[in-house]
KEDO-610544 format. One record per residue (C-alpha): y, x, z. Coordinates in steps of 0.001 Angstrom, whole numbers, padded with zeros to 6 digits, always signed. Example, Ala and Ser with C-alpha at 12.3 -4.5 7.8 and 13.67 -1.06 7.14 Angstrom:
<nodes>
-004500+012300+007800-001060+013670+007140
</nodes>
This chain:
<nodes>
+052761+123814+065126+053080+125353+068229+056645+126392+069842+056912+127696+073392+058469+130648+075598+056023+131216+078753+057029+132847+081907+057183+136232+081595+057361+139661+083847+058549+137354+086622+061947+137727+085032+061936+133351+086569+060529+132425+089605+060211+128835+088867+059861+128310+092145+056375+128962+092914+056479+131509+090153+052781+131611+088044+051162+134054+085646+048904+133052+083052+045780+134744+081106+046979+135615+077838+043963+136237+075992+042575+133057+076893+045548+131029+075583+045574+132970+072947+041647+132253+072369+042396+128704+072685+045254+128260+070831+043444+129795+067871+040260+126998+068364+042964+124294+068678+045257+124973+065700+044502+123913+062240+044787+126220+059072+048234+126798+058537+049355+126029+061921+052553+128545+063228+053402+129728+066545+056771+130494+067603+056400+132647+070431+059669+133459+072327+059584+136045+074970+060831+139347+076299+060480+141854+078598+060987+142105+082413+061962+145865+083891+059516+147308+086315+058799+150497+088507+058073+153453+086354+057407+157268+086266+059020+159543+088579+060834+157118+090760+062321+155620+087124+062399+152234+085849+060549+151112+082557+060417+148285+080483+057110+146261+080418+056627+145861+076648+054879+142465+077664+056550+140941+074104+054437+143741+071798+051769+143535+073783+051694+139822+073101+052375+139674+070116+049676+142567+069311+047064+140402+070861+047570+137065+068894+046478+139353+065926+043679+140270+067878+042950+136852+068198+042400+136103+064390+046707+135262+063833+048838+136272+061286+052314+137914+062554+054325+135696+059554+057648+137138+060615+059594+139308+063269+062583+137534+064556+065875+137521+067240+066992+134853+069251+070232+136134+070070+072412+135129+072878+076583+134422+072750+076723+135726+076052+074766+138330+078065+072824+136877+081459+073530+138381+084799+070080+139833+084914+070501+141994+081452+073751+144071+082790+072403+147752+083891+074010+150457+084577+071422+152396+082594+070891+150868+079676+072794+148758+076645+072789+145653+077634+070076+142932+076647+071383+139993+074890+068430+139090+072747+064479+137754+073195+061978+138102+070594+060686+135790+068081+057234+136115+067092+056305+133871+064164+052339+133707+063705+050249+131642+061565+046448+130766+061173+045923+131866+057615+048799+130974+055162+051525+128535+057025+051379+124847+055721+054830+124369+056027+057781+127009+054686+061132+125044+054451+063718+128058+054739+067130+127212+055700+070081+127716+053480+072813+127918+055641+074377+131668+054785+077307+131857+052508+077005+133910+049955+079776+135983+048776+079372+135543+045028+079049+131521+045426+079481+129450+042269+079715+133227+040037+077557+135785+038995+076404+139131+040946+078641+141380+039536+077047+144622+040830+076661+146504+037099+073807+148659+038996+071002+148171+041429+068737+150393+043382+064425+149961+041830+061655+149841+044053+061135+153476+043383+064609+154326+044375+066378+154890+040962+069294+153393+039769+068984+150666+037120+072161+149498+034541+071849+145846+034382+072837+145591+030447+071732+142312+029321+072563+139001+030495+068713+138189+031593+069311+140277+033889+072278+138980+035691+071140+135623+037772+073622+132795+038929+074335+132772+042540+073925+129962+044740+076532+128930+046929+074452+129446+049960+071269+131415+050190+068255+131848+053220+069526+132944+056397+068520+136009+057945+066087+136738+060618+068426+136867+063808+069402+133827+064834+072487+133508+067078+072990+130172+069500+075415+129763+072234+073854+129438+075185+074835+127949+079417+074149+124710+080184+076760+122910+077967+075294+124643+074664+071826+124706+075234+071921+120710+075716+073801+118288+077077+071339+116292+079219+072293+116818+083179+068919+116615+084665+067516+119440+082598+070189+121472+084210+067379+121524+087405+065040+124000+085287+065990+127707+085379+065560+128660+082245+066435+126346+079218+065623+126444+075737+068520+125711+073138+067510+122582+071353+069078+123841+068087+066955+126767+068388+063869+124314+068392+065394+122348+066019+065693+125128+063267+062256+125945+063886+061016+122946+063240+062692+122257+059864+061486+125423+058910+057439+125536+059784+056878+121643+060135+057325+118622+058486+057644+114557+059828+054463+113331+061664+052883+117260+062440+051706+117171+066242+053888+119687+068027+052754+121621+071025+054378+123650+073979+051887+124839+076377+054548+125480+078647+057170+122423+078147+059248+123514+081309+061929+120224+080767+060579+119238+078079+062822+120530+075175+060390+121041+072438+059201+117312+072582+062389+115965+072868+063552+117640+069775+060295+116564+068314+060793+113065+068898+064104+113356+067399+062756+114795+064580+060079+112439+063848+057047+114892+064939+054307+113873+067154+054586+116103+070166+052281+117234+073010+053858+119551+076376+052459+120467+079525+053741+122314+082475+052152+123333+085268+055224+122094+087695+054702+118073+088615+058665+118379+088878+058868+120457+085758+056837+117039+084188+059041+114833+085618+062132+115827+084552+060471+116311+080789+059217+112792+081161+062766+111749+081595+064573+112918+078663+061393+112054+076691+061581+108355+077174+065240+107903+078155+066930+106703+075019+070626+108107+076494+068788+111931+076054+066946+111003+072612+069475+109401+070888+070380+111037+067183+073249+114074+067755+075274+115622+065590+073595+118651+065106+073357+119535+061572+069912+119059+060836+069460+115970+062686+071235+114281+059984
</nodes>
């Protein structure tokens, strides 16, 4: 499995700032993952010079996401990382603000691993749906007359496809030298991707580990794990929470149990 965010549209500096050729990744990525493999590809867009003196959005994400097909991938699922609380950089006076990054969930032929959570409440828990009508593929109206008909509902069913985390630097983790990278990934986030495209012992990989979350979460999780950055201090600071037990330690999130 593969989970990353790259650097995208310069919305980061990191610094030295870097772009990256897409289609070769992409390319690679493809040679380097097995049948069934996912990708979870996090990004969004940056907002550039336009038109007529106007400003546009890049549509970097689509494009991306467009091209892994390209590249012989599956698009298994659009999702939404969405955001408690809405970054300096996405108020506008313009537009609705941006609160959210894309998901893109690709596979190499048929994913391996599917282990959807079941964390949603459902309203009917412990009962019976107790709708007397539904609405047919075709659009009609259907009577639900016999008991057949008329399934049990679980107390909690699959969540949907946005998924909300809180996010700053108390949220995202609580390890104070990742706080030096400038743009962090929420553990649970990687965590609840994880459970749901990858089982114990898989080989994880983030082509762009920045500090290091995805293996750290894979560690935790009992995955193999592979990152690399580009940054020597990006490395260094991943190499730190990776082998300091004080970072790697099991937490209380829910599925580390």
């Amino acid at each position: 499995m593969v989970i990353t965010s790259p650097p995208y549209d310069s919305v980061r500096t990191y610094k030295k700032g870097y772009t990256f050729d897409f289609d070769a990744l992409a390319e690679n990525l493809y040679r380097v993952c097995k049948t069934g493999a996912v990708i979870v590809w996090v990004v969004d867009d940056g907002v550039v010079d336009g038109e007529d003196d106007g400003k546009t959005k890049t549509g970097t994400s689509l494009r991306q996401c467009i091209g892994f097909q390209k590249h012989g991938f599956n698009i298994h699922d659009y999702m939404i990382y969405r955001k408690n609380m809405i970054p300096l950089s996405a108020i506008s006076s313009v537009r609705y603000y941006n609160r959210f990054e894309f998901m893109w969930i690709l596979s190499k032929g048929k994913p391996t691993t599917i282990n959807l959570i079941k964390d949603r409440e459902n309203k009917w828990q412990d009962g019976k749906w107790n709708s007397i009508n539904i609405r047919t593929k075709e659009g009609d109206i259907k009577k639900l007359k016999d008991a057949e008909d008329i399934k049990p509902i679980d107390k909690f069913g699959v969540r949907d496809n946005i998924w909300s985390y809180s996010t700053g630097f108390d949220h995202t983790t609580k390890d104070k030298i990742a706080k030096e990278h400038p743009a962090l990934f929420p553990e649970q986030l990687v965590e609840d991707c994880l459970v749901s495209w990858s089982k114990k012992d898989d080989v994880i990989l983030d082509p762009f580990s920045g500090s290091g979350t995805t293996c750290k979460v894979a560690k935790q999780l009992g995955r193999n794990y592979i990152g690399f950055d580009i940054s020597d201090e990006y490395c260094k600071i991943a190499q730190e929470r990776i082998s300091n037990p004080e970072y790697t330690k099991p937490t209380l999130y829910g599925w580390f149990k």
